[in-house]
N, C-alpha and C positions, 0 to 999 in steps of 0.2 A: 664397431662391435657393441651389442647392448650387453651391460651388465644384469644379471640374475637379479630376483624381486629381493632375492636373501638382504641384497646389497642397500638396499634402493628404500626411504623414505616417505613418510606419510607428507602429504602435499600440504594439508593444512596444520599437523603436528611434525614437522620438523625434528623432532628428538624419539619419535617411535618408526620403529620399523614398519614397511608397508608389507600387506597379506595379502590383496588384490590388485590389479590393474581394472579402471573400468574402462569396455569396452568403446563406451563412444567417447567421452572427451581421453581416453589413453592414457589416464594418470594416477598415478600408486597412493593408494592410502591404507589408513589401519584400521580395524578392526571396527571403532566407533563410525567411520568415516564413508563404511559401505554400507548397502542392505540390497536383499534378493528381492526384485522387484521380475516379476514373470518369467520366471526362470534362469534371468543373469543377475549378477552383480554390479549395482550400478551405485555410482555417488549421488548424495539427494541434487545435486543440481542437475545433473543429468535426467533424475527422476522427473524434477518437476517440469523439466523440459518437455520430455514425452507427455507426462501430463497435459502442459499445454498444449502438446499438438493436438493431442487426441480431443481435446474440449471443443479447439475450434474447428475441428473438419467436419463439417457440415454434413448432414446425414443422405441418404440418397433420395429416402421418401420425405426428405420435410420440405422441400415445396410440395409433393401431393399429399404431405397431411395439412398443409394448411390450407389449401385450395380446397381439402373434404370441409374442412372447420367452416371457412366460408359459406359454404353451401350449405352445411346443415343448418348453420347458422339464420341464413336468409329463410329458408325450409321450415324452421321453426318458427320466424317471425310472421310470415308469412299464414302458418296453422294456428297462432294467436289472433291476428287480427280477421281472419276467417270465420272462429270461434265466435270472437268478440261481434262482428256485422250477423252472424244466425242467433247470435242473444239477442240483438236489436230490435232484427226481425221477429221472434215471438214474445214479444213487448205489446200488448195491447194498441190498437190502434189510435183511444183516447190521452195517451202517454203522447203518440205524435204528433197529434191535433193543436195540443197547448191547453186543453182542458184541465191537463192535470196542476198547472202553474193558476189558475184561478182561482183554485179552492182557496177555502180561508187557512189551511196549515200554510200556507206559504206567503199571505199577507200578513201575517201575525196576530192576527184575531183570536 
C-alpha cells in the first residue's frame, strides 16, 4: 500500500513535508525542491537530465547543414581565387615581362 504525499517527506529536506512527486525519478519533495519545467513538475536533477539529452541529440539536418557549409565554402574560395587570376589578367603586359622590376624604384636609386 502506498502512503499519501500528506504523509510522505521531502527527499533532500527531511524535516519538511513533500508537495510534489516528480514524475521521472518518483521522488517526493517540497516546495523549494521542484520547478515546472514544460508543463510538469520536475526536480533540478531530473531537469538537468532532460536538458542533457536534449543538447546531445543530434539534429536531423546538421550533417546536411554542414556538407551546405562545405560547399559554399569551397564555392566561395573558389570565386576569390577566380577574381584574383582576371585581376592578373588585366595587369598590363609590361608587369609580366619583368620590365616593371628593372626600373630604378626597385633598385634603390
Amino acid at each position: 500500500m502506498t502512503a499519501s504525499i500528506e504523509r510522505k517527506k521531502c527527499f533532500h529536506h527531511p524535516g519538511r513535508e513533500a508537495v510534489a512527486r516528480c514524475p521521472e525519478c518518483v521522488r517526493f519533495y517540497c516546495r523549494e525542491c521542484v520547478t515546472e519545467h514544460e508543463g510538469r513538475v520536475l526536480c533540478a536533477t531530473c531537469i538537468a537530465a532532460v536538458s542533457e539529452k536534449r543538447e546531445r541529440r543530434p539534429s536531423p539536418f546538421g550533417a546536411v547543414a554542414r556538407m551546405l557549409q562545405v560547399f559554399l565554402s569551397i564555392l566561395l574560395l573558389w570565386g576569390l581565387f577566380y577574381m584574383l587570376g582576371e585581376g592578373l589578367l588585366t595587369l598590363p603586359s609590361s608587369f609580366h615581362e619583368g620590365t616593371l622590376w628593372q626600373t630604378d624604384v626597385w633598385e634603390g636609386r
